[in-house]
C-alpha positions as a Markdown table, in Angstrom:
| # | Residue | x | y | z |
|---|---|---|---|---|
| 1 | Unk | 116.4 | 100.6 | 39.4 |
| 2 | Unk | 117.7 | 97.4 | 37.7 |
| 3 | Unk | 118.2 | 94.4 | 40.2 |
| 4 | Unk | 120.0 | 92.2 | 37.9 |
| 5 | Unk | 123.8 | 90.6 | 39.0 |
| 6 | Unk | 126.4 | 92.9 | 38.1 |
| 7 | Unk | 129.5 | 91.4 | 38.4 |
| 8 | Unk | 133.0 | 93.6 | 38.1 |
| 9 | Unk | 136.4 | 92.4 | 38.7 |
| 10 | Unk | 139.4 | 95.1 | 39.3 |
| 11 | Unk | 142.6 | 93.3 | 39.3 |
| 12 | Unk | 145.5 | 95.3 | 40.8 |
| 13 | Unk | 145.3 | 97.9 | 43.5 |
| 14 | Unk | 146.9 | 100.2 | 42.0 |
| 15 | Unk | 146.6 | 103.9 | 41.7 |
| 16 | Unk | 144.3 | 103.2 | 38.9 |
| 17 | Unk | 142.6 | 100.3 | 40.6 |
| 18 | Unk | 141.4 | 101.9 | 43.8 |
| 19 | Unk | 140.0 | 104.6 | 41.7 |
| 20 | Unk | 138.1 | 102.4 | 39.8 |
| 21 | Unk | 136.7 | 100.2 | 42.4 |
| 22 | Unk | 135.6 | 102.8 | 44.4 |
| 23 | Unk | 133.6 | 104.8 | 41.8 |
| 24 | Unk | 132.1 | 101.6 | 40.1 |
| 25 | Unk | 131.0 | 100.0 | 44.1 |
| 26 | Unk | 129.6 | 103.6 | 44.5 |
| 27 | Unk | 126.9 | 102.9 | 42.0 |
| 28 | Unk | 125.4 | 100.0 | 44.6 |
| 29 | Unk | 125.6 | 102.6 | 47.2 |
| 30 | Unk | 123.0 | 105.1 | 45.6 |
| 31 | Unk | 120.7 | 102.1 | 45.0 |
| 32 | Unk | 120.3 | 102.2 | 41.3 |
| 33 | Unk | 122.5 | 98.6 | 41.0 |
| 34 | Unk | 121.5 | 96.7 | 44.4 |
| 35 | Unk | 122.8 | 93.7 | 42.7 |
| 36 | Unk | 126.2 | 95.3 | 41.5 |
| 37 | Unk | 129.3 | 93.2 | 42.8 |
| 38 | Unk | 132.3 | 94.5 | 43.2 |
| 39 | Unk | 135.6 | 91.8 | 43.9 |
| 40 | Unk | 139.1 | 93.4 | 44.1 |
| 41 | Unk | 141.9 | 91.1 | 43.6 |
| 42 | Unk | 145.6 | 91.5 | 44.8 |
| 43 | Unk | 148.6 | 89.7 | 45.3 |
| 44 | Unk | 148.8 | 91.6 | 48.7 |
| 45 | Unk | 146.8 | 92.1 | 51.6 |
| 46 | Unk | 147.8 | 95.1 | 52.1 |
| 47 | Unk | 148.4 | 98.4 | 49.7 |
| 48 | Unk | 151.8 | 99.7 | 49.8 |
| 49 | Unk | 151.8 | 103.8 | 48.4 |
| 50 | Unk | 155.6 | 103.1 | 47.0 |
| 51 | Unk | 155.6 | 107.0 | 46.0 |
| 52 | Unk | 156.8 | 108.0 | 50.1 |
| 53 | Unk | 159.5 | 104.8 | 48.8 |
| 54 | Unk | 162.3 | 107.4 | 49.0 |
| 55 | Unk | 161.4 | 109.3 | 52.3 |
| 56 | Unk | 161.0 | 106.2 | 54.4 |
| 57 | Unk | 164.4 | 104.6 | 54.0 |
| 58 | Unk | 165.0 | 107.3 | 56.3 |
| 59 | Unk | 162.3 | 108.0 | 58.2 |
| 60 | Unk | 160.6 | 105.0 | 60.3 |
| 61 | Unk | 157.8 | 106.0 | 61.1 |
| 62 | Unk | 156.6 | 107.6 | 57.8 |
| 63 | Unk | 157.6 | 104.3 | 56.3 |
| 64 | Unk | 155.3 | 102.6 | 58.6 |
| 65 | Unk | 152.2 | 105.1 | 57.6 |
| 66 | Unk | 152.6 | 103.5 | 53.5 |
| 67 | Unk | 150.7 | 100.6 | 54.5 |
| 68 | Unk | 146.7 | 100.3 | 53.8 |
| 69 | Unk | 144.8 | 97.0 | 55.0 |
| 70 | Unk | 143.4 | 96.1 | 51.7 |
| 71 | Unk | 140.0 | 94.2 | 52.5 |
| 72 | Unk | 138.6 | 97.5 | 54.1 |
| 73 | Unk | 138.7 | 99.5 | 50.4 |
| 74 | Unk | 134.9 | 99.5 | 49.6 |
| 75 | Unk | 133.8 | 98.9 | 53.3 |
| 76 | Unk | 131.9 | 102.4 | 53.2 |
| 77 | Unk | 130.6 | 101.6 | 49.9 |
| 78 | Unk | 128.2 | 98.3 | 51.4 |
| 79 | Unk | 124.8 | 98.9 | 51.4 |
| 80 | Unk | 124.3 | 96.5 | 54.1 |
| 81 | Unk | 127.6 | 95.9 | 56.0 |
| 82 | Unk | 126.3 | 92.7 | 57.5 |
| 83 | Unk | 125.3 | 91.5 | 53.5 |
| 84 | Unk | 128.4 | 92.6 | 51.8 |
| 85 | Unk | 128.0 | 92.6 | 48.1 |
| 86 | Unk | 131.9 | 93.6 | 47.5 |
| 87 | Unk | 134.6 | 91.3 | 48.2 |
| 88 | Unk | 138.7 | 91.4 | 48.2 |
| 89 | Unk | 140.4 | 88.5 | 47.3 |
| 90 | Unk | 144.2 | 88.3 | 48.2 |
| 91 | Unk | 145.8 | 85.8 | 45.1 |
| 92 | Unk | 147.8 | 86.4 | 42.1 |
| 93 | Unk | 146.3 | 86.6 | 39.0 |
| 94 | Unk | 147.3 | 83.3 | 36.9 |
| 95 | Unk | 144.9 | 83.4 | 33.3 |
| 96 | Unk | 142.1 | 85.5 | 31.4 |
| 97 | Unk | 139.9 | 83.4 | 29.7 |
| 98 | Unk | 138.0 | 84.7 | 26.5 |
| 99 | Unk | 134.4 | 83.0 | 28.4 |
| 100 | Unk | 134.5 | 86.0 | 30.7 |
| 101 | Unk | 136.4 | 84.2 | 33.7 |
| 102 | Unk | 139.7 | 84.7 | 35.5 |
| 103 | Unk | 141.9 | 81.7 | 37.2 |
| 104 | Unk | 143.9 | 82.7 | 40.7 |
| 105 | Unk | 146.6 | 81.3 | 42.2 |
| 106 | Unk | 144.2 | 80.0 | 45.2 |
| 107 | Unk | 142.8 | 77.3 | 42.8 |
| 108 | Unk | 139.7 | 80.2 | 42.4 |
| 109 | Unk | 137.7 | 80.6 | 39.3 |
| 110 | Unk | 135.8 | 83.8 | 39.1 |
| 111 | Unk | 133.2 | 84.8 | 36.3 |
| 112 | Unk | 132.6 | 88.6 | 35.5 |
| 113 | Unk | 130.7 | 90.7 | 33.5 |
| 114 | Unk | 133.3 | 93.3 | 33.5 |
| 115 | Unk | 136.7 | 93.0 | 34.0 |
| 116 | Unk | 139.5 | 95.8 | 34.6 |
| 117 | Unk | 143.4 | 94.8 | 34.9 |
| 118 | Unk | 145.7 | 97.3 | 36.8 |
| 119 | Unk | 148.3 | 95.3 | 37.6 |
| 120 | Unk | 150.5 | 97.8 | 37.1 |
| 121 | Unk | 154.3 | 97.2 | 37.1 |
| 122 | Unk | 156.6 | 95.6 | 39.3 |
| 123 | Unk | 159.6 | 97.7 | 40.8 |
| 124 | Unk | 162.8 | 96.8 | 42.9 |
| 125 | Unk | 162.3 | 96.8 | 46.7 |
| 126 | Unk | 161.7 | 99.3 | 48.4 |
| 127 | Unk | 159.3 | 101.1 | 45.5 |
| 128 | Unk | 158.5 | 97.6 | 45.8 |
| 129 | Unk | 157.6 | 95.7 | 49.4 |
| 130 | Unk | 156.6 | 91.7 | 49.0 |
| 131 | Unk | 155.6 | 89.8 | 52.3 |
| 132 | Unk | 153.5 | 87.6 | 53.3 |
| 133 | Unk | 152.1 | 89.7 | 55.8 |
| 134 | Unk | 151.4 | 93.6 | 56.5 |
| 135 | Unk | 153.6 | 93.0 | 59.6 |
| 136 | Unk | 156.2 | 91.2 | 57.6 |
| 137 | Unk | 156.0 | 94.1 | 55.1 |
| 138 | Unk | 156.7 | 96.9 | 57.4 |
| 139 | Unk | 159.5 | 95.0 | 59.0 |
| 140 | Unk | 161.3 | 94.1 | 55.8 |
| 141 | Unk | 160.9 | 98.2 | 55.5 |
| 142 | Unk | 162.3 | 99.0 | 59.0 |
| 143 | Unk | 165.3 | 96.8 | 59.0 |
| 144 | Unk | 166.0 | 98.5 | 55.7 |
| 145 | Unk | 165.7 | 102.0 | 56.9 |
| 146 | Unk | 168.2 | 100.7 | 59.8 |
| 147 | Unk | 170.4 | 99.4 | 57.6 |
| 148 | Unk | 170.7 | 102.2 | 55.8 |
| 149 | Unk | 171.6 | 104.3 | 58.8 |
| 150 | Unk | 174.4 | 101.8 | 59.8 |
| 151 | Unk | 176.2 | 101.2 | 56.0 |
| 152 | Unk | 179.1 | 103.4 | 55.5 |
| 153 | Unk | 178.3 | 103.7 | 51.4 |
| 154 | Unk | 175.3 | 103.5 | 49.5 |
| 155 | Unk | 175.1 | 102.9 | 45.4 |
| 156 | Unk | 171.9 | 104.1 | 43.9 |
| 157 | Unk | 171.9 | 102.3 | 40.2 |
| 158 | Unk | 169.6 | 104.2 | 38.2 |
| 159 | Unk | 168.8 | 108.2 | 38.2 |
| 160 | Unk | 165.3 | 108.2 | 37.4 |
| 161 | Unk | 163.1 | 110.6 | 39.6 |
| 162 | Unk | 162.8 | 107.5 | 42.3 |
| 163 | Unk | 167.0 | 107.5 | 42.3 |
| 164 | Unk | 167.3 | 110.9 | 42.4 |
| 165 | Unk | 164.8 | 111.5 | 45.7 |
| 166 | Unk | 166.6 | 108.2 | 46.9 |
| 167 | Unk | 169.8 | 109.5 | 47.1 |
| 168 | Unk | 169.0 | 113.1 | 47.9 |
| 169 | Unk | 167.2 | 111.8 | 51.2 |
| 170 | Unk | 170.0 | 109.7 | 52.0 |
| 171 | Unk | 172.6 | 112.1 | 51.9 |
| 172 | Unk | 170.3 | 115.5 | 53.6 |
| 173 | Unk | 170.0 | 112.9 | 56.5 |
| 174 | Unk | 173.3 | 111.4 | 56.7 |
| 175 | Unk | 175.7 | 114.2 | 55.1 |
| 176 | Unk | 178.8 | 111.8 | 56.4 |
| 177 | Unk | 177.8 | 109.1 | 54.2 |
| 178 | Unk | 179.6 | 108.4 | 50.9 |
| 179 | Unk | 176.2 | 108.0 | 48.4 |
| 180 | Unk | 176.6 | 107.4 | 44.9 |
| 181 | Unk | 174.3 | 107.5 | 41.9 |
| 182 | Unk | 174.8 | 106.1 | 38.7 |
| 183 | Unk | 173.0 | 106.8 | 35.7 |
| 184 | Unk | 173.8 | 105.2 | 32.3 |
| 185 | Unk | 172.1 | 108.4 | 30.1 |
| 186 | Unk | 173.2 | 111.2 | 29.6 |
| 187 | Unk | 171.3 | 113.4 | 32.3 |
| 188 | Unk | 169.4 | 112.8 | 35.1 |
| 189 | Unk | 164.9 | 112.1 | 35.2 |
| 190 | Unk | 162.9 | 111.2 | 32.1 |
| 191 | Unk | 164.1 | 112.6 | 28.6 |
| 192 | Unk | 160.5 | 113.7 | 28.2 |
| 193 | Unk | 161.3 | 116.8 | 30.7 |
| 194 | Unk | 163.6 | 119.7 | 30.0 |
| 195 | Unk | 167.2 | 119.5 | 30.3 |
| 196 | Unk | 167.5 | 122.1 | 32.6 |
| 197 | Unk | 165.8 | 120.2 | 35.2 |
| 198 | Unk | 168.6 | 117.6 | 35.0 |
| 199 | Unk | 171.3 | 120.5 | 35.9 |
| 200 | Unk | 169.4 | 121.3 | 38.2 |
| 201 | Unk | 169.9 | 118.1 | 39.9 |
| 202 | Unk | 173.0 | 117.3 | 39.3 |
| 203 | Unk | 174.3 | 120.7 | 41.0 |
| 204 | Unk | 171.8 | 120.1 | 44.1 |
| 205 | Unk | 172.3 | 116.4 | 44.2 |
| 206 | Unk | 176.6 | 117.4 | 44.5 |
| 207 | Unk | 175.6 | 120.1 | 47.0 |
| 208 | Unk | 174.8 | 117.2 | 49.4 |
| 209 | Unk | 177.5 | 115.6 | 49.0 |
| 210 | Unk | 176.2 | 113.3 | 46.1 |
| 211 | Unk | 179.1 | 111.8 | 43.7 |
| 212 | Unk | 176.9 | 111.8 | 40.2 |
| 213 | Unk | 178.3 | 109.6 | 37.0 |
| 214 | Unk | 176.6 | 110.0 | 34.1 |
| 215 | Unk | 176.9 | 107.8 | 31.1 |
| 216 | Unk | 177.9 | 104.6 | 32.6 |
| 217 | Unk | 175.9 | 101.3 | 32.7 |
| 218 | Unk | 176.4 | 98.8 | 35.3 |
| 219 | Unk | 176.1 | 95.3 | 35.0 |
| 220 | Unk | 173.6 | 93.9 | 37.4 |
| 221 | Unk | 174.4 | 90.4 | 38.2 |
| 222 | Unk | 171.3 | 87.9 | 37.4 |
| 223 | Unk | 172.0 | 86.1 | 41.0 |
| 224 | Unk | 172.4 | 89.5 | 42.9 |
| 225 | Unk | 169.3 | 90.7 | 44.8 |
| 226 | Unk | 169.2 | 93.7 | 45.6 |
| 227 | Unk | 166.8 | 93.7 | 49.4 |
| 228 | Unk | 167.9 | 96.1 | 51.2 |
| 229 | Unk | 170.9 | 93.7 | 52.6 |
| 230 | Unk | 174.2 | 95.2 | 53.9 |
| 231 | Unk | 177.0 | 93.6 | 52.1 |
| 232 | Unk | 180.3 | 94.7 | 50.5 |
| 233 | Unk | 179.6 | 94.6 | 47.0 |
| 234 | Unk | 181.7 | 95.5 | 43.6 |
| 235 | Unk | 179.7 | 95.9 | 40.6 |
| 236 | Unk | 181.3 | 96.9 | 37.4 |
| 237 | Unk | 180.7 | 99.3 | 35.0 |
| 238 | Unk | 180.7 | 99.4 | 31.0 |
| 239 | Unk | 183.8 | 102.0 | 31.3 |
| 240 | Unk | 185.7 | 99.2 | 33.0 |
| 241 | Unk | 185.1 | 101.0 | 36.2 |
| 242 | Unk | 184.2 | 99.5 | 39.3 |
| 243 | Unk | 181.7 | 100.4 | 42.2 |
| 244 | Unk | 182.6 | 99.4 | 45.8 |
| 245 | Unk | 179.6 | 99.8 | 48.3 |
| 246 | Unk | 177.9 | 98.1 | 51.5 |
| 247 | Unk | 174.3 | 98.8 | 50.6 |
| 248 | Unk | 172.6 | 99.2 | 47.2 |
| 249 | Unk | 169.4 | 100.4 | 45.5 |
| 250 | Unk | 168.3 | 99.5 | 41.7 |
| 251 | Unk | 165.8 | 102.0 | 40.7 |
| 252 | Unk | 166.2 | 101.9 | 36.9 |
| 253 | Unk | 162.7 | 101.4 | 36.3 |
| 254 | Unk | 159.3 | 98.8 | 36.5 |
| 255 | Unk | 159.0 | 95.7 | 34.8 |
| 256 | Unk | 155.4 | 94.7 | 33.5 |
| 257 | Unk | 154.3 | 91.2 | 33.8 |
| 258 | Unk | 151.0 | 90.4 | 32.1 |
| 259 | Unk | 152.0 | 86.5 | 32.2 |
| 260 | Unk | 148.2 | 85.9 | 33.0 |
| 261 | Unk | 147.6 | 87.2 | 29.4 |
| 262 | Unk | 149.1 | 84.1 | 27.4 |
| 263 | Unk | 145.8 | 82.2 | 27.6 |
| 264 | Unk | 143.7 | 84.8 | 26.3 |
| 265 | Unk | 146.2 | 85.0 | 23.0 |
| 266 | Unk | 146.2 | 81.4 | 22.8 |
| 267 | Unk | 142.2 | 81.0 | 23.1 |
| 268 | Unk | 142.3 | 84.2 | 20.5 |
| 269 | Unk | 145.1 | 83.0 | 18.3 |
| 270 | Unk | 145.9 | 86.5 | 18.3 |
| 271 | Unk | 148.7 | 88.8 | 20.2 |
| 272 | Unk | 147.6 | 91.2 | 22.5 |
| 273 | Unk | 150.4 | 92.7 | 23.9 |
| 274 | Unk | 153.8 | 94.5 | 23.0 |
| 275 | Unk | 156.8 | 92.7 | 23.3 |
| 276 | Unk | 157.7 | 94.5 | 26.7 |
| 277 | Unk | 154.6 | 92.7 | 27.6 |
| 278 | Unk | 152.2 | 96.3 | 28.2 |
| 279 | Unk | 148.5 | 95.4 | 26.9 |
| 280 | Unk | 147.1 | 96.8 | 23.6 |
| 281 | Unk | 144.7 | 99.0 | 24.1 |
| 282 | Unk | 141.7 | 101.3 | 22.4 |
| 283 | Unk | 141.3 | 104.5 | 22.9 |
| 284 | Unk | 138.3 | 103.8 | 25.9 |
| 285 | Unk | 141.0 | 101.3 | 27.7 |
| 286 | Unk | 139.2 | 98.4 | 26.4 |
| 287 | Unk | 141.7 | 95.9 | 25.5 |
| 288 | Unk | 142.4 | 96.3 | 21.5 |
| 289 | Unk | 140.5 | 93.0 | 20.6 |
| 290 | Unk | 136.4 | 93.3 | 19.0 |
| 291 | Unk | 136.0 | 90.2 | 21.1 |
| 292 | Unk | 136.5 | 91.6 | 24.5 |
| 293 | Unk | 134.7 | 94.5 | 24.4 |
| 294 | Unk | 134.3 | 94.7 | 28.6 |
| 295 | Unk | 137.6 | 93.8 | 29.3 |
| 296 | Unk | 139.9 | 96.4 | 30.2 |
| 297 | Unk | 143.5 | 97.8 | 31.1 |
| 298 | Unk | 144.5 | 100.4 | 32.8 |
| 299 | Unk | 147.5 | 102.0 | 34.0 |
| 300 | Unk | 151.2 | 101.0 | 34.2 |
| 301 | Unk | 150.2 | 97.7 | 32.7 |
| 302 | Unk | 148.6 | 99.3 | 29.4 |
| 303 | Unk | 150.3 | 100.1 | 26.3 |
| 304 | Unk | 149.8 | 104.0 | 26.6 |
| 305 | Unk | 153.8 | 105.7 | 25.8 |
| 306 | Unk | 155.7 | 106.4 | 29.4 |
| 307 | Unk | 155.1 | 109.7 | 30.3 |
| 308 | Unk | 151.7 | 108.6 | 30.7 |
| 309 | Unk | 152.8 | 105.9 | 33.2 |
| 310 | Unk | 152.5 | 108.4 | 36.6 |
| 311 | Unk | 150.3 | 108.2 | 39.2 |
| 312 | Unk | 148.3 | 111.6 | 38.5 |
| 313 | Unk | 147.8 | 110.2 | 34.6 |
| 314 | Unk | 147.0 | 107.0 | 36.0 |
| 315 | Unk | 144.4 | 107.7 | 38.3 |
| 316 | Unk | 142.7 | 110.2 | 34.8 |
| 317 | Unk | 142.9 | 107.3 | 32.8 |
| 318 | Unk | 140.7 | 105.3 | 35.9 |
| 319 | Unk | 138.1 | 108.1 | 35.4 |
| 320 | Unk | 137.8 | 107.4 | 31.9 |
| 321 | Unk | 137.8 | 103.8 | 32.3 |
| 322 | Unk | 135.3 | 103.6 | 35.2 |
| 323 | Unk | 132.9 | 106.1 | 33.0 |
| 324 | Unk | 132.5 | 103.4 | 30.0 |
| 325 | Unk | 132.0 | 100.5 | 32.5 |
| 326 | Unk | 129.5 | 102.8 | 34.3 |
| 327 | Unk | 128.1 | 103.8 | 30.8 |
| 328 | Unk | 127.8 | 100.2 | 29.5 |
| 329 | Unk | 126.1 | 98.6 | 33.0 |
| 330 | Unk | 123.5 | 101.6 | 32.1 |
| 331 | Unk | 123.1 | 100.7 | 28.6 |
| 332 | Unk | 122.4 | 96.9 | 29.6 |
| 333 | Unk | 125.8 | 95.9 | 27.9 |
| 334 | Unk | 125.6 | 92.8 | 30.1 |
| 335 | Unk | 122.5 | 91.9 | 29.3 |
| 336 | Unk | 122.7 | 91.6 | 25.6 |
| 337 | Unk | 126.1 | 93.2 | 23.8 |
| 338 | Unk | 124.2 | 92.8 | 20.6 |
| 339 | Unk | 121.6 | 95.1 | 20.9 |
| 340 | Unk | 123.4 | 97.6 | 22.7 |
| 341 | Unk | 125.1 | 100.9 | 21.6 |
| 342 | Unk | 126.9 | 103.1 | 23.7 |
| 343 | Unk | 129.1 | 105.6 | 23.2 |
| 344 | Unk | 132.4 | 105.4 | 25.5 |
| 345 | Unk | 134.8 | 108.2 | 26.7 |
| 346 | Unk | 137.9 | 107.5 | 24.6 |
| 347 | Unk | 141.4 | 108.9 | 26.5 |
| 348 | Unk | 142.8 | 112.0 | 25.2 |
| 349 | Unk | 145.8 | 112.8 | 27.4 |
| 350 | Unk | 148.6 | 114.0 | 27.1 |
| 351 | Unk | 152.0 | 113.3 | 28.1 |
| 352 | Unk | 152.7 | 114.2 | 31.7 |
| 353 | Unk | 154.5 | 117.8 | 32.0 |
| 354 | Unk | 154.5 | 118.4 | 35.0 |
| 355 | Unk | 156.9 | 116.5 | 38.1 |
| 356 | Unk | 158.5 | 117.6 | 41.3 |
| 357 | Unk | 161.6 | 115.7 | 42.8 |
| 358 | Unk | 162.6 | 116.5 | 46.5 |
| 359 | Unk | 166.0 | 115.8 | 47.8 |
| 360 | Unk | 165.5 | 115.9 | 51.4 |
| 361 | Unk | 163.6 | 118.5 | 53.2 |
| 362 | Unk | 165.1 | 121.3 | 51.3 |
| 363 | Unk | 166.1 | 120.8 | 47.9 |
| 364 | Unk | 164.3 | 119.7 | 44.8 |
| 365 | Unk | 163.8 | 120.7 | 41.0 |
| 366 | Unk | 160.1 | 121.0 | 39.6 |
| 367 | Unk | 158.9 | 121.2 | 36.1 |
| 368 | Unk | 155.3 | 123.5 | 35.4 |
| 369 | Unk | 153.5 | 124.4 | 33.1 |
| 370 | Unk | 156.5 | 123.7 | 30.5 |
| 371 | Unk | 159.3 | 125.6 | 32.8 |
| 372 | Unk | 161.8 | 124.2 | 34.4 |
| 373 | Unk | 162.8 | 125.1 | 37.6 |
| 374 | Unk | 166.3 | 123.6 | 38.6 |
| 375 | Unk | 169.3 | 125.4 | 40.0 |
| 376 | Unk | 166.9 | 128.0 | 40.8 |
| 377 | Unk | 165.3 | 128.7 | 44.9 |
| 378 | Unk | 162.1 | 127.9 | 43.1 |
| 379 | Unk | 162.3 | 124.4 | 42.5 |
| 380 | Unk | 163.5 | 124.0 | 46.1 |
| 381 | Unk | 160.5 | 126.2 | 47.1 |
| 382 | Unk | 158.3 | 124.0 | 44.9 |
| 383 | Unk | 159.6 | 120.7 | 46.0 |
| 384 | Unk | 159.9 | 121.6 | 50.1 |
| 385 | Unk | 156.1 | 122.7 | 49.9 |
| 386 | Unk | 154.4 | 120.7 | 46.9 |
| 387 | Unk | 155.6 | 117.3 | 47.2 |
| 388 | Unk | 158.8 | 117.4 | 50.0 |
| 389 | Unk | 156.2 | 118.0 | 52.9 |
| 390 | Unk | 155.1 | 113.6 | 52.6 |
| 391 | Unk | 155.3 | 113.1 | 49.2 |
| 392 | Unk | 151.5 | 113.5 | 48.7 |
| 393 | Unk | 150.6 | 110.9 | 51.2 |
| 394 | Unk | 147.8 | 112.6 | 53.4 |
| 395 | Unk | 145.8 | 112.8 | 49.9 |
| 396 | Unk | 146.4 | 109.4 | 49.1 |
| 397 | Unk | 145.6 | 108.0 | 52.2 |
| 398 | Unk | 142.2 | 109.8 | 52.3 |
| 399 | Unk | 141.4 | 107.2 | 49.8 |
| 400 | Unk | 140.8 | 104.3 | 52.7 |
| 401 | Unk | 138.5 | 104.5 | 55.3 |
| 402 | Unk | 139.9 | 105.8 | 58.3 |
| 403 | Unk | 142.5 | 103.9 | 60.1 |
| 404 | Unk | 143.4 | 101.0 | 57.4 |
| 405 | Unk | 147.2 | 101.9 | 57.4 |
| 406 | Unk | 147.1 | 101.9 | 61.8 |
């Protein structure tokens, strides 16, 4: 048993991030690291599982069950509840330093031994809910899911997997309701699928009443938010074409912003990132730099290719990253770099094959094992029963403690 401080910063709870603070504040639990810290740090108070997005612009109360009180994460992980060793910290993350220390938006300065950034990526609201408040969140969630009920048209820009479960909810629960979803490629979900999953889509999405355009890109206006607000809007299209609706959704995809990172390259002299901001990485998601050997990225916010970039790859690539920081608090790493040497996991993944995309309760298309399933009853099969049922929420909330999202 080594009583030494251990101190570990996650950054982001993401998919990835409650993974890896739970199995790193686990080690403090077994007694081997008494003095092992653990401080989690998020812009939010609360945890918002933006996967059930789609399902909850329609259904109320599921909406209100996406929310987990943050601050109780690594409750059951305290070895003495009234001595807690592990900390969350609600504040945005503003620098890295290169002397082991982070700056937050509270005016906080926190040292570390080990740090992991899973910031992930930013989305459009409602994959994406900001508030000051869990209250404030759910409500901002709930007017939405009533205003969706009250517009006569809906315009879904964007026919990723998110657009294509957004509009095929919309339109099982409201059948009367003119939806539209428009996609500027040339079929429907990630490329890095099978076509015939697409088709599949397209012919189930139009069974709902759906009206699917394909190869058009709209222009989104810069001053245009797009919260959930019901307001006639026309926005054009790159055809020349124009699209009148009273509500709209943009779901063409997350933005990373590793802003905090600029310090870091300045102190380095050195670029660490790609130019769509992600983080450079090594193969053990430490950050691609022979100075920073225990700092680390993981997730959305990494520079692994897209189809990595989904919540089962992310919360694999949290395994890997939590078994080098594991390995290197065991080899003393913090003690004395130097003289330590450790062999670390490196990530050998591949690129996701396999997705399911409900539309409603009944319809969906599903990719497994390399085989497409879309105009056939067994993608609808896969997608009412696999994902369709809550869209894996149950599992994911098993990762709190017990009523955190009450």
């Amino acid at each position: 048993m080594s009583t030494r401080d251990i101190h570990v910063v996650v950054v982001g709870i993401s998919t990835a991030g409650i993974a890896i603070s739970k199995t790193i504040a686990a080690l403090a639990k077994k007694g081997k690291y008494p003095g092992l810290h653990v401080t989690i740090v998020d812009r939010n108070a609360y945890w918002y599982y933006m996967i059930g997005a789609p399902r909850a612009v329609v259904d109320k109360e599921f909406g209100h069950q996406l929310f987990f009180r943050q601050e109780t994460l690594l409750t059951p992980f305290e070895v003495d509840p009234l001595q807690p060793k592990h900390r969350f910290i609600q504040a945005s993350l503003v620098a890295v330093n290169s002397d082991k220390s982070i700056e937050l938006s509270n005016g906080e300065k926190l040292s570390f031994d080990y740090l992991l950034l899973s910031t992930g990526a930013t989305n459009s609201f409602p994959a994406n809910v900001i508030a000051p408040s869990l209250e404030d969140a759910r409500s901002r969630l709930v007017k939405l899911h009533d205003n969706v009920k009250d517009a006569e048209s809906v315009l879904i820009v964007g026919g990723g997997a998110v657009g294509v479960e957004t509009a095929g909810e919309i339109a099982s629960e409201y059948p009367k309701k003119k939806v539209t979803l428009v996609h500027s490629g040339a079929r429907l979900l990630p490329l890095n699928f099978k076509a015939g999953l697409s088709d599949g889509a397209v012919r189930k999405l139009r069974r709902l009443g759906v009206e699917v355009i394909l190869n058009e890109r709209i222009e989104i206006p810069e001053d245009t938010p797009f919260d959930g607000t019901i307001r006639p809007l026309s926005l054009k299209g790159e055809s020349g074409n124009t699209y009148d609706s009273e509500l709209q959704f943009l779901t063409i995809g997350p933005k990373i912003h590793t802003e905090y990172m600029v310090s870091l390259e300045d102190q380095l002299g050195t670029e660490l990132r790609e130019t769509n901001g992600a983080i450079r990485i090594k193969p053990t998601f430490q950050i691609n730099h022979d100075q920073l050997t225990t700092f680390f990225a993981v997730g959305d916010v990494n520079s692994l290719p897209a189809g990595n970039k989904y919540a089962l790859k992310a919360a694999e690539q949290a395994k890997v990253a939590a078994a080098n920081v594991i390995t290197m608090i065991e080899a003393g790493f913090d003690q004395d770099p130097k003289d330590s040497n450790v062999s670390l996991e490196e990530w050998n993944g591949s690129e996701t094959s396999v997705i399911v995309v409900p539309m409603g309760k009944t319809l969906g298309v599903a990719q497994v094992a390399g085989v497409a399933f879309g105009r056939c009853f067994v993608g609808n099969f896969l997608a009412r029963n696999v994902k369709g049922k809550d869209y894996f929420l149950t599992k994911n909330a098993a990762e709190f403690p017990p009523g955190a999202n009450a």
